[in-house]
SEPARO-980589 format. One line per 10 residues: number of its first residue (from 1); their letters; for each residue x negated, y, z negated of N, C-alpha, C, O. Coordinates in pm, whole numbers, plus 32768, in hexadecimal, padded with zeros to 4 digits. Example, Ala and Ser with C-alpha at 12.3 -4.5 7.8 and 13.67 -1.06 7.14 Angstrom:
BEGIN
1 = AS = 7AD9,7DC7,7CF4,7B32,7E3E,7CF4,7AD8,7EB6,7CF4,7A70,7EB4,7CB2  7AFB,7F1F,7D3C,7AA9,7F96,7D36,7AF6,8003,7CED,7AC3,8072,7CDC
//
This chain:
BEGIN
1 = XXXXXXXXXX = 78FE,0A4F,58EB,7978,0A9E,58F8,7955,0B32,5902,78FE,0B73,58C9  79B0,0B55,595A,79A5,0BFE,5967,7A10,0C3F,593C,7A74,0C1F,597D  7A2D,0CB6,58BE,7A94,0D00,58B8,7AB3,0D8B,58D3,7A7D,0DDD,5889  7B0E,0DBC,593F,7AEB,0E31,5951,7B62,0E8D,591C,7BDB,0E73,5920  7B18,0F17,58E1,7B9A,0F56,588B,7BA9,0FF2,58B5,7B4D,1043,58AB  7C0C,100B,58DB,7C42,106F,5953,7C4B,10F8,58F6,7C6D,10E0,5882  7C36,1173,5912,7C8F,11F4,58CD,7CA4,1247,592D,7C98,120E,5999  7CC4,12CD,5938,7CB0,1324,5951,7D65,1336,598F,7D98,13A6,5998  7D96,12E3,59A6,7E30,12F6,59AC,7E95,1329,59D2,7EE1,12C8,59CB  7EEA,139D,5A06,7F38,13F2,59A5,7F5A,140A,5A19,7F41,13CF,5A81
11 = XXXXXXXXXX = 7FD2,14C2,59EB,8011,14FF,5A01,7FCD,158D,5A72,7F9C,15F1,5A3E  7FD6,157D,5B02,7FA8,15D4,5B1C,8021,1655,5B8D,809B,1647,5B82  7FFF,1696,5BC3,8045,16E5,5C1B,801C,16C4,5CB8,7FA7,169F,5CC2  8044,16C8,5CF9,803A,16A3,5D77,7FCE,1721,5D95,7FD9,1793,5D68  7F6A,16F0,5DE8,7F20,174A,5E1C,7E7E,174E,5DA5,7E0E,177E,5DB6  7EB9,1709,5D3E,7E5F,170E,5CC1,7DD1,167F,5C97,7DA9,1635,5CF2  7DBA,1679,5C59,7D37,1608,5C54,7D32,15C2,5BE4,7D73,15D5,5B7D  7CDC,156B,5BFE,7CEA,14F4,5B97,7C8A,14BB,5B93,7C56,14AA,5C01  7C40,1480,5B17,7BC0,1443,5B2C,7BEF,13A5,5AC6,7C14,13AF,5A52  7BE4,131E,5B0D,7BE9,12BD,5AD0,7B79,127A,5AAF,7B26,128D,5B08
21 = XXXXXXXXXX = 7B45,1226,5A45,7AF3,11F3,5A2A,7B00,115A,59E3,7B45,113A,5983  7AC2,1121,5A1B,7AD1,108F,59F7,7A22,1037,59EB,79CD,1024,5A42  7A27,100C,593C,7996,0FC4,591A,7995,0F55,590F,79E8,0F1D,58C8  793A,0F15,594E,7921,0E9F,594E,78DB,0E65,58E2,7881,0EB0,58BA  78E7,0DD7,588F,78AE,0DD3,5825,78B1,0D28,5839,7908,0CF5,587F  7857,0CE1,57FC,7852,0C6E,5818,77E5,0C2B,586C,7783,0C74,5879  77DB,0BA9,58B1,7783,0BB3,591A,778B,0BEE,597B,77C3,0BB6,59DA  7761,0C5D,598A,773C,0CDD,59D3,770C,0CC8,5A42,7747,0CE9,5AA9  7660,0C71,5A40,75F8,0C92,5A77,7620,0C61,5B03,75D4,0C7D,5B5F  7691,0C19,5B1E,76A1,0BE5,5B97,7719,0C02,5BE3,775C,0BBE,5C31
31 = XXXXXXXXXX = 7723,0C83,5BB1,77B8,0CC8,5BE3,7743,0CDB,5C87,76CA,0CF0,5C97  77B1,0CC7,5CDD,777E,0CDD,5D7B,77AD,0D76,5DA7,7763,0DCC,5DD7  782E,0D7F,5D8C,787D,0E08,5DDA,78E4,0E04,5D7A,7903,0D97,5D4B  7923,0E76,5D53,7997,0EB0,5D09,79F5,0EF1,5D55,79C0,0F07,5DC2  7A3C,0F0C,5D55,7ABF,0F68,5DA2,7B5E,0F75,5D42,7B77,0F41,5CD6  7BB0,0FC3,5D8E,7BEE,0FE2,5D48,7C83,0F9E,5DCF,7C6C,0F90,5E47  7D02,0F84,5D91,7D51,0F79,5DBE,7DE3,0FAE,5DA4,7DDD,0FCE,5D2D  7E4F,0FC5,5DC9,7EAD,0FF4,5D96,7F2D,0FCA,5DD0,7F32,0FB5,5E49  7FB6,0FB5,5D71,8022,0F92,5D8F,80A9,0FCC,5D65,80E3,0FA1,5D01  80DC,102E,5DB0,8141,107E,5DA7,81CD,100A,5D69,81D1,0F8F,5D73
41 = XXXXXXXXXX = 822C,1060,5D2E,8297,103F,5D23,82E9,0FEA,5D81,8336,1024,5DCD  82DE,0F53,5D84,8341,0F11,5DED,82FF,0EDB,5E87,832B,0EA6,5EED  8282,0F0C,5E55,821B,0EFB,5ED5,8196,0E8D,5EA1,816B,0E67,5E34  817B,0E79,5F18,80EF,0DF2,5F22,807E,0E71,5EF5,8068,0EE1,5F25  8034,0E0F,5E62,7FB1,0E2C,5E6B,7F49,0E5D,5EF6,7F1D,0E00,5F3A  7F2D,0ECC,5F16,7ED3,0F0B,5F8B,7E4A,0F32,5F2C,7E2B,0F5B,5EBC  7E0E,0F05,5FAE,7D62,0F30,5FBB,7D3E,0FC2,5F99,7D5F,1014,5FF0  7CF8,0FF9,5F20,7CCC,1090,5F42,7C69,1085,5F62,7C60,106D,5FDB  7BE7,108D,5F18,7B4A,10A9,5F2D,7AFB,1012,5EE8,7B21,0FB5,5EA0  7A9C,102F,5F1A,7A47,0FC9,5EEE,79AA,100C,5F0A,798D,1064,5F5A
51 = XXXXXXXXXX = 7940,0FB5,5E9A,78BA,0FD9,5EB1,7877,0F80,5E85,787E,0F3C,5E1F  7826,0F86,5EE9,77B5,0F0B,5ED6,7730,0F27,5E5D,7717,0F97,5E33  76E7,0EAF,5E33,7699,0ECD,5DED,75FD,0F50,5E21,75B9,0F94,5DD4  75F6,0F4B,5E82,75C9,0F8C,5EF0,75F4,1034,5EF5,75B8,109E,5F06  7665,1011,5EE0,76A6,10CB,5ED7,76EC,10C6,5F5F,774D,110D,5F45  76FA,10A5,5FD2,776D,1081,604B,77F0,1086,5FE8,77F7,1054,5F78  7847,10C3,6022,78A0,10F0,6020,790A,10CB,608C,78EA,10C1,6102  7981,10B8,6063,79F9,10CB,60E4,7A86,10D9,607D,7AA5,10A1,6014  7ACC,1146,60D8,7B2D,1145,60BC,7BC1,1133,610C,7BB9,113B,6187  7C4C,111B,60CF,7C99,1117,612F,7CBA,1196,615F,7CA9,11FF,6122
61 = XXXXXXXXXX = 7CF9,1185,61F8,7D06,11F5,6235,7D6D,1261,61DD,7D83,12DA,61EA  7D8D,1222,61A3,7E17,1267,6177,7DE7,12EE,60DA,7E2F,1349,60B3  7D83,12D4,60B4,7D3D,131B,604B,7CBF,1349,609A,7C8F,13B0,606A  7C7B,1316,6108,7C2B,137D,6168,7BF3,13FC,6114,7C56,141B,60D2  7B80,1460,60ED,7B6E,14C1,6112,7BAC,14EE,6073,7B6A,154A,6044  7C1C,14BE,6018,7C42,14E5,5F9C,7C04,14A1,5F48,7BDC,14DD,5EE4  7BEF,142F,5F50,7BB1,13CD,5EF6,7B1D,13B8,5EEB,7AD5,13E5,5F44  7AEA,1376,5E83,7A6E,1394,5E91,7A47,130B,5E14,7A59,1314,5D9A  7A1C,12AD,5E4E,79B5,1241,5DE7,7959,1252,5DEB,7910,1278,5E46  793D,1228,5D40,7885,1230,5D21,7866,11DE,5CB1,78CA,11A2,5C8A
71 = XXXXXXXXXX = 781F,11CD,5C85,77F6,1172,5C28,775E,1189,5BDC,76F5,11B7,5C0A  7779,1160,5B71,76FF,119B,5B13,76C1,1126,5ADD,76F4,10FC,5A76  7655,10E0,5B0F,7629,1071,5ACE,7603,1061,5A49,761D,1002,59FF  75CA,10BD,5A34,7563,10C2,59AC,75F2,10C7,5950,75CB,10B5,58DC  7656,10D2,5950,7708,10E7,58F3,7753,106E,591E,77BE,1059,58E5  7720,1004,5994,7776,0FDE,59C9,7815,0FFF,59D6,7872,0FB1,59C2  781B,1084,59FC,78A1,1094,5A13,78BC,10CE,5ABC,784F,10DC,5AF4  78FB,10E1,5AEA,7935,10E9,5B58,79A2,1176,5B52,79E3,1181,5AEA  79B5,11D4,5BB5,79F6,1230,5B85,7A6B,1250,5C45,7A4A,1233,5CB8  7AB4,1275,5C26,7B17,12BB,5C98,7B4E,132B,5C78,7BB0,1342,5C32
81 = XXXXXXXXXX = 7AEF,138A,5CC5,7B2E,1433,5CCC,7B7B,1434,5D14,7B5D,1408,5D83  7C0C,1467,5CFC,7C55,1489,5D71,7C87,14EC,5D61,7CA6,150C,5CEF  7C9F,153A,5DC6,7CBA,15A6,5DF4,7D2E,15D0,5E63,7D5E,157D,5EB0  7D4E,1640,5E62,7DE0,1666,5EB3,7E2B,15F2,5ECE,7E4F,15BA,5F35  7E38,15DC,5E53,7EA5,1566,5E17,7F57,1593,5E74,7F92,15FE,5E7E  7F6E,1533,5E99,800D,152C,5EC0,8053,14BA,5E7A,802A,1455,5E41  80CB,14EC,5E94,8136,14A6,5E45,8137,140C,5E81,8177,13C8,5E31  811A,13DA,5EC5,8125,132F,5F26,809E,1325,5EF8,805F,12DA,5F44  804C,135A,5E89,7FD3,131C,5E19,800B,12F1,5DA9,7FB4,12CC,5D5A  807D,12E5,5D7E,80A9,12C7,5D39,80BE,1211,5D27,8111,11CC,5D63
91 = XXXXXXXXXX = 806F,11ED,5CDB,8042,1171,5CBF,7FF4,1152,5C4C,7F94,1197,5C29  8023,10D4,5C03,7FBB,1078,5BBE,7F49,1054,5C15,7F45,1006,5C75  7ED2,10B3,5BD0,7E42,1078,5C1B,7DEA,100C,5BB0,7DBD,1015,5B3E  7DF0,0F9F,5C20,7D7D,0F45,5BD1,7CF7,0F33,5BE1,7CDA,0EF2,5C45  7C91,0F5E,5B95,7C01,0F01,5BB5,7BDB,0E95,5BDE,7BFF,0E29,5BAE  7B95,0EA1,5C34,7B87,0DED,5C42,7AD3,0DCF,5C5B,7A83,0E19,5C94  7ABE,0D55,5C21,79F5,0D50,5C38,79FE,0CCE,5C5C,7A45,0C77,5C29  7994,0CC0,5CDC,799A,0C5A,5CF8,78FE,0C28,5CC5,789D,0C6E,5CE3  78F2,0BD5,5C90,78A0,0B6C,5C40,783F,0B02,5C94,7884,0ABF,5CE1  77DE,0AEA,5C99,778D,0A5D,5CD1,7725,0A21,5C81,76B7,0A55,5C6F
101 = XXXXXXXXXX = 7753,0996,5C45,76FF,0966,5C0D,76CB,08CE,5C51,7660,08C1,5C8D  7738,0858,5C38,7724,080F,5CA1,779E,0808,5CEF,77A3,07BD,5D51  77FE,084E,5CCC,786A,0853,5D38,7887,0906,5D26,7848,095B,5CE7  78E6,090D,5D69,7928,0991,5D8C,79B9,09C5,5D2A,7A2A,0996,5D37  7995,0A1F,5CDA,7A1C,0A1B,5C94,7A43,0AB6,5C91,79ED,0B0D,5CA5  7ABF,0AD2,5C79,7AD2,0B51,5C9F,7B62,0B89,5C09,7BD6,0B71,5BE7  7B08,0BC8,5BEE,7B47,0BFF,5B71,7BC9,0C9A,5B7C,7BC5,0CF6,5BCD  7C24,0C87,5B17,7C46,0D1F,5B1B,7C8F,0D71,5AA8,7CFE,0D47,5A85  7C66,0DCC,5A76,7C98,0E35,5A1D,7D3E,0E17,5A0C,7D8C,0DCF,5A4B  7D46,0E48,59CE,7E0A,0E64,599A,7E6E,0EC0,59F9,7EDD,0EA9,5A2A
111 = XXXXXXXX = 7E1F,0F2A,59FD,7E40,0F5C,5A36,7E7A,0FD0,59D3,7E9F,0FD2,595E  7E6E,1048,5A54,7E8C,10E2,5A20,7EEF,1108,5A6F,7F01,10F6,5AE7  7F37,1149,5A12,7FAC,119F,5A65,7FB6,124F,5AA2,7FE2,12AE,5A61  7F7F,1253,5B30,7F9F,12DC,5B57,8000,12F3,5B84,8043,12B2,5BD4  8016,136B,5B4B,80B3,1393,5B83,80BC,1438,5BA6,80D5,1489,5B4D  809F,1468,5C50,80CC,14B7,5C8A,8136,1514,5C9B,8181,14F5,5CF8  8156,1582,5C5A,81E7,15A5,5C66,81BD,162F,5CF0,8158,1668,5D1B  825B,162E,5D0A,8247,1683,5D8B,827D,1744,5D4D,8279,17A1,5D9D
//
């Protein structure tokens, strides 16, 4: 089992930044890729970033150029800087790790609440 536990949270200003962090704890050693996802008020869970064990990176177009994944092995934690935050960021972001041992399992955080004001 993998559990992953989210902070960094909160209250920001539009135009302003945010750093989330989410640790992985558990069987670890076979986390493949981590990423982050998010789901606005009344809307479908969407794709943000993701990163491979490798350090590859992708993000959705829509956070482009503001966002920024990384990950710290030696902490197993995983982190999302974001930056020139807008108000349509406003979302529960979840962690998610995807796992391989003899099958494929894909785990995810609780989830954190950012909330953008304009």
């Amino acid at each position: 089992q993998v559990q992953l536990v989210e902070s960094g949270g909160g209250l920001v200003q539009a135009g302003g930044s945010l750093r989330l962090s989410c640790a992985a704890s558990g069987s670890i050693f076979s986390i493949n890729r981590m990423g982050w996802y998010r789901q606005a008020p009344g809307k479908q869970r969407e794709f943000v970033t993701i990163i491979t064990s490798s350090g590859t990176t992708t993000y959705a177009d829509s956070v482009k150029g503001r966002f920024t994944i990384s990950r710290d092995n030696a902490k197993n934690t995983v982190y999302l800087q974001m930056s020139s935050l807008k108000p349509e960021d406003t979302a529960v972001y979840y962690c998610t790790a995807v796992v391989l041992t003899n099958t494929i399992r894909t785990y995810w955080g609780q989830g954190t609440q950012v909330t953008v004001s304009s």
